[in-house]
Backbone as JSON Lines, residues from 0, in Angstrom:
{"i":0,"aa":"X","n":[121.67,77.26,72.88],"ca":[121.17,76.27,71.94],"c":[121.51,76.72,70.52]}
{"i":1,"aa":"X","n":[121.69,75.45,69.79],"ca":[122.31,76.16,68.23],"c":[121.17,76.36,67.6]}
{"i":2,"aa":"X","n":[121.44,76.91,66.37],"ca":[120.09,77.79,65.51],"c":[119.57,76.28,65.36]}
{"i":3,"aa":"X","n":[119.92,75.44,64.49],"ca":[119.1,74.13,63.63],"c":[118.68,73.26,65.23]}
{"i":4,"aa":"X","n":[119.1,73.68,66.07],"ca":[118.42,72.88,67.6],"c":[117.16,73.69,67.95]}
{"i":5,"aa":"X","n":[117.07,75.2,67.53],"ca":[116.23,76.08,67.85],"c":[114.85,75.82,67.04]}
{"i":6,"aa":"X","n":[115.55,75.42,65.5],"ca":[114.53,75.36,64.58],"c":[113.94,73.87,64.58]}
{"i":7,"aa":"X","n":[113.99,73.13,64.87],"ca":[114.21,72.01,65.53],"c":[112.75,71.79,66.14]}
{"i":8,"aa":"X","n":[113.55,72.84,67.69],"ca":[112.24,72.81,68.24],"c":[111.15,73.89,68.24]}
{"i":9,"aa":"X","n":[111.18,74.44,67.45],"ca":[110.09,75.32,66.96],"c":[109.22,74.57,65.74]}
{"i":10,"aa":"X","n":[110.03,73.92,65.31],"ca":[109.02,72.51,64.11],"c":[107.83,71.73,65.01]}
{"i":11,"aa":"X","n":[108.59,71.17,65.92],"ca":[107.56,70.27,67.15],"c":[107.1,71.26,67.76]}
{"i":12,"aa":"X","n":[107.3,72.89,68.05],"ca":[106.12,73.45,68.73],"c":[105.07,73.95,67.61]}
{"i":13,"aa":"X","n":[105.31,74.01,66.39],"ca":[103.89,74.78,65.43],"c":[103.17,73.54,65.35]}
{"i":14,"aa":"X","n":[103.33,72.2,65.82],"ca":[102.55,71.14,65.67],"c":[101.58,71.18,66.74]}
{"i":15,"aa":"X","n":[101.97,71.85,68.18],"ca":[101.45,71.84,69.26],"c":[100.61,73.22,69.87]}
{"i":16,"aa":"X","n":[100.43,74.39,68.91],"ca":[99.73,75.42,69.07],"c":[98.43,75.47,69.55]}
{"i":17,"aa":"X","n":[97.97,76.61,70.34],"ca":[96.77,76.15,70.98],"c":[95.43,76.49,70.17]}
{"i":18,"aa":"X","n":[96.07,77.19,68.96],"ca":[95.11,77.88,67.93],"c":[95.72,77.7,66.79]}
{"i":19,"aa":"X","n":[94.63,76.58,65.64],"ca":[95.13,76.4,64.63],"c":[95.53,78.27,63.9]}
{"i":20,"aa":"X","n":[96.86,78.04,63.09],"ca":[97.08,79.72,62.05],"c":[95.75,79.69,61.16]}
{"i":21,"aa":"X","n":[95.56,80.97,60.62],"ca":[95.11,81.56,59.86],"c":[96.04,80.57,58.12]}
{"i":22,"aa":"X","n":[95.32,80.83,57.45],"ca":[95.68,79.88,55.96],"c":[97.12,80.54,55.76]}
{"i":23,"aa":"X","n":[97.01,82.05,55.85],"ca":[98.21,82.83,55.04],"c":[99.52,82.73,56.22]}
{"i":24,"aa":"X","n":[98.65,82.46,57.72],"ca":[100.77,82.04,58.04],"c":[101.46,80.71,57.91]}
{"i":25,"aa":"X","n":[99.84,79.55,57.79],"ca":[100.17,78.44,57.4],"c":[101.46,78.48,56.23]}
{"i":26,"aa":"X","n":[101.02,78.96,55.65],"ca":[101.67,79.01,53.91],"c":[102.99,79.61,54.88]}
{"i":27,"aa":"X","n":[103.11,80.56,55.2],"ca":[104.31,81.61,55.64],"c":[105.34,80.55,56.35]}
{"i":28,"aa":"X","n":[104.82,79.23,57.59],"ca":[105.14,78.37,58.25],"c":[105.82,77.94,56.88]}
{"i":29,"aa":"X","n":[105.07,76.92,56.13],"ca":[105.55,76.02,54.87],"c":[106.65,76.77,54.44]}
{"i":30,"aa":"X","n":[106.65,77.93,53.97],"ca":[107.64,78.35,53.03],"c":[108.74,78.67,53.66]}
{"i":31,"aa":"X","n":[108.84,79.09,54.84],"ca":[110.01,79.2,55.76],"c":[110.73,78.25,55.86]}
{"i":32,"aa":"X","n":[109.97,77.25,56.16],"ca":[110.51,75.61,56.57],"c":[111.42,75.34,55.69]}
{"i":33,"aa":"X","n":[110.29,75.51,54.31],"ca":[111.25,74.55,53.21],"c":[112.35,75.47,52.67]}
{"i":34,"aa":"X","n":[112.32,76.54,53.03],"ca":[114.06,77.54,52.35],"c":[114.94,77.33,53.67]}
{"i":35,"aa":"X","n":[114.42,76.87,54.98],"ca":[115.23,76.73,55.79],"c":[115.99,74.88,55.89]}
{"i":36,"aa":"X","n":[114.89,74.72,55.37],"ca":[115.55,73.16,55.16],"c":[116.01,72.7,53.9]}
{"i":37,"aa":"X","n":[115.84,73.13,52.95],"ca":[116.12,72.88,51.41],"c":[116.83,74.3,50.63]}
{"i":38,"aa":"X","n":[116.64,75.33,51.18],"ca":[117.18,76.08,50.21],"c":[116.05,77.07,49.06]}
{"i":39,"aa":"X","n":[116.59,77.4,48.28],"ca":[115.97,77.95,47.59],"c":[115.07,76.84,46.34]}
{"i":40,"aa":"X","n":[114.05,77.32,45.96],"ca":[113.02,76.38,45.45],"c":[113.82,75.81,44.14]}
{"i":41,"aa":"X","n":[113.79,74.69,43.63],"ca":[114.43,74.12,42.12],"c":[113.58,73.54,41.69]}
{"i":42,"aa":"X","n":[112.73,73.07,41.87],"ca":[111.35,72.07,40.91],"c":[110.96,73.04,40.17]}
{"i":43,"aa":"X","n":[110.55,72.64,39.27],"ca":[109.33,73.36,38.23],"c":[107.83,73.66,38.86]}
{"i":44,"aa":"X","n":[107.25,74.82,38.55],"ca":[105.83,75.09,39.21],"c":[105.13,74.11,38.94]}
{"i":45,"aa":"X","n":[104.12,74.01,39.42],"ca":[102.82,73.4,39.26],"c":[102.13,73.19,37.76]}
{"i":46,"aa":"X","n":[102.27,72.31,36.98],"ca":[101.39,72.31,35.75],"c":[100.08,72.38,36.39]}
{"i":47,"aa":"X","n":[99.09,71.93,37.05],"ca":[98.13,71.37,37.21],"c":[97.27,73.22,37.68]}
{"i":48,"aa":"X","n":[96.48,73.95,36.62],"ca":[96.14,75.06,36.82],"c":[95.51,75.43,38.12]}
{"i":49,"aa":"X","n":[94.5,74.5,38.58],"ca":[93.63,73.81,39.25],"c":[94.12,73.46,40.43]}
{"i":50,"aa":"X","n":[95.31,73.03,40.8],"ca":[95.73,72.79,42.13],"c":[96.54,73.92,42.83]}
{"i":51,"aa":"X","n":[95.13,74.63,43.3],"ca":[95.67,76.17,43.49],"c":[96.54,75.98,45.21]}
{"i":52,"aa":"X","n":[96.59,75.07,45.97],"ca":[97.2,74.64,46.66],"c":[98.62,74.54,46.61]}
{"i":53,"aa":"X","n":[98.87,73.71,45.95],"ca":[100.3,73.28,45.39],"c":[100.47,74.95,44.47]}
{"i":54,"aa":"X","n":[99.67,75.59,43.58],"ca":[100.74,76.76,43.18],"c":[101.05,77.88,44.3]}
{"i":55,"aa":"X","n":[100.08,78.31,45.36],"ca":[100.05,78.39,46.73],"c":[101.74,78.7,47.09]}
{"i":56,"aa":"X","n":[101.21,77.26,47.73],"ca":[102.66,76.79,48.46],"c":[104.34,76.98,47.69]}
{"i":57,"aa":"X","n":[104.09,76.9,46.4],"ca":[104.97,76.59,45.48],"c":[105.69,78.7,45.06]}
{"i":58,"aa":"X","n":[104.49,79.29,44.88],"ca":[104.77,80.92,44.64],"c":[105.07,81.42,46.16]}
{"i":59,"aa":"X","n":[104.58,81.11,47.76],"ca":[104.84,81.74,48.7],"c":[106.62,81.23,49.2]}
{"i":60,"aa":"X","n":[106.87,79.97,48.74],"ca":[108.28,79.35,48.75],"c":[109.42,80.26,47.89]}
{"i":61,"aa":"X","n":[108.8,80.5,46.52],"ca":[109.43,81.01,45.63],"c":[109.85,82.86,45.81]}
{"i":62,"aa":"X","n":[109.4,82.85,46.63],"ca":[109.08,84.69,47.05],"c":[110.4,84.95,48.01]}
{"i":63,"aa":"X","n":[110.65,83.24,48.59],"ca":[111.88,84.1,49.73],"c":[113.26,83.21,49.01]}
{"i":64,"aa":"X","n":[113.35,83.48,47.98],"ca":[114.58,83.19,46.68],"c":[115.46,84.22,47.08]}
{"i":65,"aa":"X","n":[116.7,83.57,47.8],"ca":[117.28,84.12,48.21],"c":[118.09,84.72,49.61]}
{"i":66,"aa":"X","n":[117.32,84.28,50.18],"ca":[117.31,84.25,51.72],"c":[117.94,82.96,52.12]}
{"i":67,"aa":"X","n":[118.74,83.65,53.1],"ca":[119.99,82.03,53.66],"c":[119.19,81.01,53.93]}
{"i":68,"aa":"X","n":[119.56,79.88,54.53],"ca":[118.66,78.92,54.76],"c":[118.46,79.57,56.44]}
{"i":69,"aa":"X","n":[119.67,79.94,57.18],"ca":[119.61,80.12,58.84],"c":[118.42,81.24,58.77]}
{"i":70,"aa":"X","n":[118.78,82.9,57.85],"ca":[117.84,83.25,58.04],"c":[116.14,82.81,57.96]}
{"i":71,"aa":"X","n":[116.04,82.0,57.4],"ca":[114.66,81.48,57.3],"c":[114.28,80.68,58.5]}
{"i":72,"aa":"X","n":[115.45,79.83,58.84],"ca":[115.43,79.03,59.95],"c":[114.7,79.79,61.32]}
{"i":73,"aa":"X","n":[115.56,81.16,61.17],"ca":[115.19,82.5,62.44],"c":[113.67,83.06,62.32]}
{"i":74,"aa":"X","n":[113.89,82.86,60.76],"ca":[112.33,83.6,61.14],"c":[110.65,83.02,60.95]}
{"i":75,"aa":"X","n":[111.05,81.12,60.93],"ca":[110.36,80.55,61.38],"c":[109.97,79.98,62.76]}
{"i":76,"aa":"X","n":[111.66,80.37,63.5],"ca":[111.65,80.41,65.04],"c":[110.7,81.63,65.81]}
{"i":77,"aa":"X","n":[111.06,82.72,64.9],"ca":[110.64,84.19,65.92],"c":[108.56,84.23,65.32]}
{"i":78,"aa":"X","n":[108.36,83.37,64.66],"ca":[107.11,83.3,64.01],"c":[105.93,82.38,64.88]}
{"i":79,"aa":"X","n":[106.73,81.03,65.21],"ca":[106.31,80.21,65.69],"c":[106.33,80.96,67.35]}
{"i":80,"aa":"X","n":[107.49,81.62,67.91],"ca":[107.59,81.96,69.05],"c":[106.32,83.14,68.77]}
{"i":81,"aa":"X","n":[105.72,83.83,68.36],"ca":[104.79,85.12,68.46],"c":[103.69,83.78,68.39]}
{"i":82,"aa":"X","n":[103.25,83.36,67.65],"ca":[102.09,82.5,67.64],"c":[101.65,82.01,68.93]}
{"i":83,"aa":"X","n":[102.79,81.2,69.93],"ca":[102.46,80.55,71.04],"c":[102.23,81.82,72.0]}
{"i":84,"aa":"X","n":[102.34,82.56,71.58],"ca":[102.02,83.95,72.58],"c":[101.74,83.58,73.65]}
């Protein structure tokens, strides 16, 4: 199976876990995703001081600057695969 078929279906299995994650792999899930599907982050941070959510998501994205998109792809596969343990 090719990597983006792998990551694929590791997207539709973190939907189907038998135990919601913990907040911090949630975030780890998000930020993988989006450098594996988008790349490295280009928006501007969060103005909004207060939407500690969005800066969250926005600084744990920004942390893997740099990383291929496949590698991220892999290590939202090998992440999601430890979770369904």
């Amino acid at each position: 199976m090719e990597l983006k078929e792998q990551f694929e279906a590791a997207v539709a299995n973190s939907k189907n876990l038998a135990q919601k994650p913990a907040n911090d792999v949630l975030l780890k899930l998000y930020s993988l995703y989006k450098q594996g599907t988008e790349g490295d982050v280009s928006a501007e941070a969060p103005s909004n001081p207060f939407d500690f959510v969005a800066r969250a998501k926005y600084a744990a994205w920004e942390e893997l600057k740099g990383v291929t998109r496949e590698d991220a792809m892999q290590q939202y596969i090998d992440l999601v695969t430890s979770l369904k343990g």
